[in-house]
C-alpha positions as CSV (number, residue, x, y, z in Angstrom):
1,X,13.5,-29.7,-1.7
2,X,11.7,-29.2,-5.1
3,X,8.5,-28.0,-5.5
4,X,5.8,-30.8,-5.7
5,X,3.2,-30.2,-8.8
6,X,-0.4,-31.3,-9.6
7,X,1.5,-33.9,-11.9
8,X,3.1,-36.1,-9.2
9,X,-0.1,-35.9,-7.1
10,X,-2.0,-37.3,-9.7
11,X,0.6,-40.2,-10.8
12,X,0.6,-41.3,-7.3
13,X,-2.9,-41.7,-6.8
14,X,-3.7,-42.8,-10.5
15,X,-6.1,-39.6,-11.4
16,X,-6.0,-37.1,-14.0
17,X,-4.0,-34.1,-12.9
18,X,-7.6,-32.3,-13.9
19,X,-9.7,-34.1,-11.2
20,X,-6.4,-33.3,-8.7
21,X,-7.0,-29.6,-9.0
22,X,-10.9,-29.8,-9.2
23,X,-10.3,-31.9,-6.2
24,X,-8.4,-29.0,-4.2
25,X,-11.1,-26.6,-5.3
26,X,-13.9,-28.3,-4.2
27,X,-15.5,-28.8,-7.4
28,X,-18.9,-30.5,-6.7
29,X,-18.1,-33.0,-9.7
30,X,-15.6,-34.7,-7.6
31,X,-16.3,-37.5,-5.1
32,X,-15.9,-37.0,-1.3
33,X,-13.4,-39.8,-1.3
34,X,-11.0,-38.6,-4.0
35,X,-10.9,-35.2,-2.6
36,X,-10.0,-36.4,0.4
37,X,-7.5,-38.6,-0.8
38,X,-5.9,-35.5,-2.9
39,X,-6.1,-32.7,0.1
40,X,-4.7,-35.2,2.3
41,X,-1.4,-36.5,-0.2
42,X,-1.2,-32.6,-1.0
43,X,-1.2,-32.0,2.7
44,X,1.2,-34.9,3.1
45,X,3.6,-33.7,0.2
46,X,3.7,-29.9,1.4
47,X,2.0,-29.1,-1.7
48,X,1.1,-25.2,-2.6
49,X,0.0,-23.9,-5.7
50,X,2.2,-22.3,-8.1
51,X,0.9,-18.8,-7.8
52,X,3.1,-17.5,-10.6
53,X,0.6,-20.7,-12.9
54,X,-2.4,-19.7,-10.9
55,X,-1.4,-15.5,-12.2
56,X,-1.3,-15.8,-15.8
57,X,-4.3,-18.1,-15.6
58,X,-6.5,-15.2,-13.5
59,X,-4.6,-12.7,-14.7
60,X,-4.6,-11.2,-11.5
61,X,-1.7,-11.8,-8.8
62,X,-4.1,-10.0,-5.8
63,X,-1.2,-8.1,-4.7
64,X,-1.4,-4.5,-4.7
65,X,2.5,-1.5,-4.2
66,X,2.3,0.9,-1.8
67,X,5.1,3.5,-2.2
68,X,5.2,6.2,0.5
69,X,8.0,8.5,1.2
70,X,8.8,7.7,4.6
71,X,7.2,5.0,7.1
72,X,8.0,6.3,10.5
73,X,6.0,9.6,10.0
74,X,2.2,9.0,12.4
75,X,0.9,10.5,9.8
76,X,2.2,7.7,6.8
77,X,2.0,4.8,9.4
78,X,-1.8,5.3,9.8
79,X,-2.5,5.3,5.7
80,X,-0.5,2.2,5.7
81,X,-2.4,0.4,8.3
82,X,-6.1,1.5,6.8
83,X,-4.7,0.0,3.4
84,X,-3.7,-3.0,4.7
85,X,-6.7,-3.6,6.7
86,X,-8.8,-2.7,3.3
87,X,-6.8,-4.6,1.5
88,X,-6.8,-7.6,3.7
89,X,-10.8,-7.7,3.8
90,X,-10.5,-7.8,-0.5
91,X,-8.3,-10.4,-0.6
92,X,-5.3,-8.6,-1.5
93,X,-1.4,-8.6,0.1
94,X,0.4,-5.2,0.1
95,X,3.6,-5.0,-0.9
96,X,5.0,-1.7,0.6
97,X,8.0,0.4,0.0
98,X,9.5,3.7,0.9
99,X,10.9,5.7,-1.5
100,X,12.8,8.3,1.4
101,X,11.8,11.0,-0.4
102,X,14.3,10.4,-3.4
103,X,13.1,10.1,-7.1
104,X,15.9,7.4,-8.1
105,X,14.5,5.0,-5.7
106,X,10.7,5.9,-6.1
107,X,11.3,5.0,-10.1
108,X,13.5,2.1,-9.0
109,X,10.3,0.4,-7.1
110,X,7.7,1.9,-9.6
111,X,10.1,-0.5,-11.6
112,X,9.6,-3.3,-9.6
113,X,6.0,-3.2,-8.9
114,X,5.8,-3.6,-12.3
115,X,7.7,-6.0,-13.1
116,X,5.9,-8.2,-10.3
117,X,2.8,-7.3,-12.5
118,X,0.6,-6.4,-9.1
119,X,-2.4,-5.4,-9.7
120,X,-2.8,-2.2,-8.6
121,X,-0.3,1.2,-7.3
122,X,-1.1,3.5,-4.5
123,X,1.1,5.9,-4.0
124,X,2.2,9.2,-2.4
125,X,4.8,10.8,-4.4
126,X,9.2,12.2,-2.6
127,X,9.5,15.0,-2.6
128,X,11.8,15.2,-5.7
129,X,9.2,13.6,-7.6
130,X,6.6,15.3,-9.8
131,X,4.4,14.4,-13.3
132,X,7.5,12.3,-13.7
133,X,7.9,9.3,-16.9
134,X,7.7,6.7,-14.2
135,X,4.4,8.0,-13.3
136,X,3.5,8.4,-16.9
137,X,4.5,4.4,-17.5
138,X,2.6,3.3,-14.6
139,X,-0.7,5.0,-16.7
140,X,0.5,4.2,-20.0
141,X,0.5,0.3,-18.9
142,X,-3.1,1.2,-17.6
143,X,-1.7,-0.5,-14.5
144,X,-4.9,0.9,-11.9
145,X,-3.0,3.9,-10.0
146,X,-3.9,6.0,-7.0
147,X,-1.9,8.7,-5.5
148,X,-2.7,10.4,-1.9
149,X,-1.8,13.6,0.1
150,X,1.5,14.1,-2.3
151,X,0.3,14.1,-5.3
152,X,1.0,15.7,-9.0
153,X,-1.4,17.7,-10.3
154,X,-0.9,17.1,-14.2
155,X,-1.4,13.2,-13.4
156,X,-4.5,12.0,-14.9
157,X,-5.0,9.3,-12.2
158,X,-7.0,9.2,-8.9
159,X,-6.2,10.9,-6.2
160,X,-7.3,11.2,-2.5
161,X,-6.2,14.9,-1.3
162,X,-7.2,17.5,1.5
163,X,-7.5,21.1,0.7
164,X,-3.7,22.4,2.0
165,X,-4.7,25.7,1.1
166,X,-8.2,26.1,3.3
167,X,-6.2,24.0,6.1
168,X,-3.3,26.6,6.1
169,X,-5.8,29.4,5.6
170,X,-7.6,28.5,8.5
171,X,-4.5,27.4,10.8
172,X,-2.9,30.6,10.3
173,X,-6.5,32.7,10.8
174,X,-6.9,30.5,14.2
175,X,-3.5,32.7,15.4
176,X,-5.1,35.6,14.2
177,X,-7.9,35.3,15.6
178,X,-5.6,35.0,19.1
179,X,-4.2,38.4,18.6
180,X,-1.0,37.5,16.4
181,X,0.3,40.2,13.9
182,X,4.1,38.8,12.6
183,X,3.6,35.0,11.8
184,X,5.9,33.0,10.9
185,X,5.9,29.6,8.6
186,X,8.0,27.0,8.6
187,X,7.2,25.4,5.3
188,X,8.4,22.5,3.6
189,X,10.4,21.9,0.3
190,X,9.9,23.7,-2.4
191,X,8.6,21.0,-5.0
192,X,6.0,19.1,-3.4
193,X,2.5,20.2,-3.9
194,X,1.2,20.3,-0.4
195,X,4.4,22.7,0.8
196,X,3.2,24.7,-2.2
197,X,-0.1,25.1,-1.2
198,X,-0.1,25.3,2.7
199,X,2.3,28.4,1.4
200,X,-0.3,29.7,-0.2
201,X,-2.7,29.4,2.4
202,X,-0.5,31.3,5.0
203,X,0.1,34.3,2.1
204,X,-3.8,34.0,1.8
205,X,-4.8,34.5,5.6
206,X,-2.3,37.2,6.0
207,X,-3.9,39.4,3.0
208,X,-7.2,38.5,3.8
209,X,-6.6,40.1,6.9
210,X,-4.3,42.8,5.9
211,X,-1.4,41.4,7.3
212,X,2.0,42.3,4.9
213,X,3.8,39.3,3.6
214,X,7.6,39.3,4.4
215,X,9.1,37.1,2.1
216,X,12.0,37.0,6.0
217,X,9.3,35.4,8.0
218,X,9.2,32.2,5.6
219,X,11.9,29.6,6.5
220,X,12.0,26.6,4.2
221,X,12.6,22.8,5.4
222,X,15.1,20.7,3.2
223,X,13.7,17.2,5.5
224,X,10.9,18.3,7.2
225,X,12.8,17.2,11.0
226,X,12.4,17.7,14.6
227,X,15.9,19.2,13.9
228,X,15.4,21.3,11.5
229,X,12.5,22.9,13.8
230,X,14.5,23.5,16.3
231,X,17.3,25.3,14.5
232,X,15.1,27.0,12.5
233,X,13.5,28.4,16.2
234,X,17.0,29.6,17.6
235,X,17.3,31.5,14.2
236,X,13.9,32.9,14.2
237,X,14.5,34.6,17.8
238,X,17.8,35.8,17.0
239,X,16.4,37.3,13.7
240,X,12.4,38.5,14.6
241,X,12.3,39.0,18.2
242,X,8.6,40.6,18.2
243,X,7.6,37.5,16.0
244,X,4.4,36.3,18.0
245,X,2.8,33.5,15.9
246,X,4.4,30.5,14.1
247,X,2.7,28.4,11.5
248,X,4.7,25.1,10.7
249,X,4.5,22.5,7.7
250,X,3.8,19.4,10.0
251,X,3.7,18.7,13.8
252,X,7.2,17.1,14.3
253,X,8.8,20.4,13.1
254,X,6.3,22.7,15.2
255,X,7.4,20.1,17.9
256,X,11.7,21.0,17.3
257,X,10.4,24.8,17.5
258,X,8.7,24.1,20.7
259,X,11.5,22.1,22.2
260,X,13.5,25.1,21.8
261,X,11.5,27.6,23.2
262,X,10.6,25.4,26.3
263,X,14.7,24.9,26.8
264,X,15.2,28.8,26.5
265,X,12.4,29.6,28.6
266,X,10.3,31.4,25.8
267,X,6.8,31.2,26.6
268,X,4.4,29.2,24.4
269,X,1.8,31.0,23.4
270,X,2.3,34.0,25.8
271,X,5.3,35.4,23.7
272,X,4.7,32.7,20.5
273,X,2.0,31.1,19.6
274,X,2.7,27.8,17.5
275,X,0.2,25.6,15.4
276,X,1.6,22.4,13.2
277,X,-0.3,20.0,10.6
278,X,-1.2,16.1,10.8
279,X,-2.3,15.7,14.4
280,X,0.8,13.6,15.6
281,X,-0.6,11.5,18.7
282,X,2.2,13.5,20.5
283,X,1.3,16.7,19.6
284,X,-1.5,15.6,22.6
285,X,1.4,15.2,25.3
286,X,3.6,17.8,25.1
287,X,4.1,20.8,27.5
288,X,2.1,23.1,26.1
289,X,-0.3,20.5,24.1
290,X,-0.3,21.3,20.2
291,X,-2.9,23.1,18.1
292,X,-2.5,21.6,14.3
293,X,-4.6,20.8,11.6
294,X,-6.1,17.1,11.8
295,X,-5.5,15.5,8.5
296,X,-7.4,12.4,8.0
297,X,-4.8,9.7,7.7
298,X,-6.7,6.4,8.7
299,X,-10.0,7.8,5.8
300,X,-6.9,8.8,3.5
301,X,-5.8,5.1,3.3
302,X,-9.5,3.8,3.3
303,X,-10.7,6.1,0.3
304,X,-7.2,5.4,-1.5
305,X,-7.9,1.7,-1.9
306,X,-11.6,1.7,-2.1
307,X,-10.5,4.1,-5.2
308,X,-7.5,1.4,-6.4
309,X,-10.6,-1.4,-6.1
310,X,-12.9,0.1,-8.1
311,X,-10.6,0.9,-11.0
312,X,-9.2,-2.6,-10.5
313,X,-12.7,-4.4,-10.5
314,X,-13.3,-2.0,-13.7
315,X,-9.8,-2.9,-15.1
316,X,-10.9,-6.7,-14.9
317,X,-14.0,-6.8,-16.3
318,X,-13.0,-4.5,-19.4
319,X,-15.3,-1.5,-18.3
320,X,-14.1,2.2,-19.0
321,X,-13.0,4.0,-15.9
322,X,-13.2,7.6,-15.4
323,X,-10.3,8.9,-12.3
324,X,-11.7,10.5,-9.7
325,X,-10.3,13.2,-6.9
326,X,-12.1,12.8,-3.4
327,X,-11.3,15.5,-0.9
328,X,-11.2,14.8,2.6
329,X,-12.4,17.3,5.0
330,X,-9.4,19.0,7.6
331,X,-10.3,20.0,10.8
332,X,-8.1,22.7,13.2
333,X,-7.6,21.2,16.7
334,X,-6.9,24.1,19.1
335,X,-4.8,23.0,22.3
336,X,-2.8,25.6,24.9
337,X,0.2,26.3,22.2
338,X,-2.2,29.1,20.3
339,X,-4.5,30.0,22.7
340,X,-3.3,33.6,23.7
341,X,-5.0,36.9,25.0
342,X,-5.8,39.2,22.3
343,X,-3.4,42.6,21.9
């Protein structure tokens, strides 16, 4: 079935195809009676407009990419909804897609994105990805580009962050603070920005409090998994025995560590205390509940297109726009897996 046009509308009802389409947007220069004879044979017809027409006469297509690495992860899911939402209230669809932490997809739908010309890019970068020439095209098209959580520092675009470091800082002073001497981190890949810096934070804490880093006590995630938590947890025991804290990258692999230890009868926190990062709604129903770091995901995804729409309004109306970083405040949530009696 073809596609019906202004054209045919018009010849049928013997009216210029300009009064048709003044007609379907209410113009007040059109009688009641022919715009109810157009809606009506548009109606009729199945008529809808050609948006592909409607975009190079607006020059806007009101559709926005969202690239994340992964969308099961709580943490992703609750950006993705607060965009949408945002979005939704703006007038704009959201096309999302998930790069699965590879850079030969992320480029691939960077690609895409704009080759659909949207109007606008959010994204939160794999963790293979850095300052990368995808990136670079997406800001040498002045496409309007935001980038959250994992971001790359070089990138002169917006970007909607949390201080890793003070998060990690104060996560790993929390288990001090609760009598814990050899910590542990579980921390993710080496590339990505926040892995780097929640690192950092946990070397911090320890010198501040005269702690000695032991370059043993720090195992690395390849996927950031439940899995890899829990393997990393038999190896931690068989290796550090008297290990009595453990700071992980994110609350599904504290979860694998504690899964472990509550299968081989290893009390949490009386022998380990454990604290993750993100605030995963299950972190609240586990045996012992979870003490993290509450990362703002659902303000994360508000900030990140309020950001994307105000470099997008600036982007239509030919005003100069200056990128901007907002920093969202953290938060650590103390539950029964750290709270422990001082040595």
């Amino acid at each position: 079935m073809k596609d019906i046009t202004l054209k045919e509308i018009a010849t049928k009802l013997g009216i210029s195809i300009t009064t048709v389409s003044k007609a379907l947007k209410n113009y007040p220069d059109v009688s009641e009676k022919t715009k109810k004879s157009v809606i009506e044979l548009a109606q009729h017809l199945h008529y809808t407009p050609n948006s592909f027409a409607v975009n190079l006469r607006t020059k806007e297509s009101k559709t926005i990419g969202l690239i994340i690495p992964e969308v099961v992860h709580h943490f992703f899911s609750n950006v993705v909804n607060a965009i949408i939402d945002q979005a939704e209230k703006s007038g704009y669809l959201v096309i999302i897609l998930q790069s699965n932490e590879t850079l030969a997809l992320e480029k691939k739908q960077v690609e895409l994105l704009i080759n659909k010309r949207v109007d606008g890019i959010i994204m939160s970068l794999s963790n293979e990805s850095n300052n990368d020439d995808h990136i670079k095209e997406i800001m040498n098209r002045k496409i309007p580009f935001v980038m959250f959580d994992k971001i790359a520092k070089l990138s002169k675009c917006s970007k909607v962050i949390i201080d890793d470091q003070k998060a990690a800082f104060n996560a790993v002073q929390h288990l001090i603070d609760n009598g814990c001497k050899k910590i542990v981190h579980i921390r993710g890949p080496l590339n990505p920005q926040n892995s780097i810096d929640r690192y950092i934070g946990y070397k911090k804490a320890l010198e501040k409090n005269n702690i000695p880093f032991d370059a043993k006590l720090v195992y690395t995630c390849e996927n950031v998994t439940f899995e890899e938590g829990r393997a990393f947890a038999e190896q931690i025991i068989e290796e550090h025995s008297d290990v009595d804290g453990i700071f992980a990258i994110t609350d599904l692999v504290a979860v694998g560590v504690l899964a472990y230890f509550n299968e081989n009868k290893i009390n949490v926190p009386e022998q380990v205390a454990i604290i993750g990062f993100s605030n995963w709604f299950m972190s609240q129903v586990l045996t012992p509940k979870l003490s993290t770091v509450d990362q703002p995901s659902h303000e994360m995804g508000i900030a990140s297109f309020n950001l994307l729409l105000e470099e997008m309004n600036c982007h239509k109306e030919g005003v100069p726009f200056t990128p901007k970083t907002l920093e969202l405040e953290t938060t650590v949530i103390i539950r029964e897996s750290s709270i422990r009696l001082k040595n």
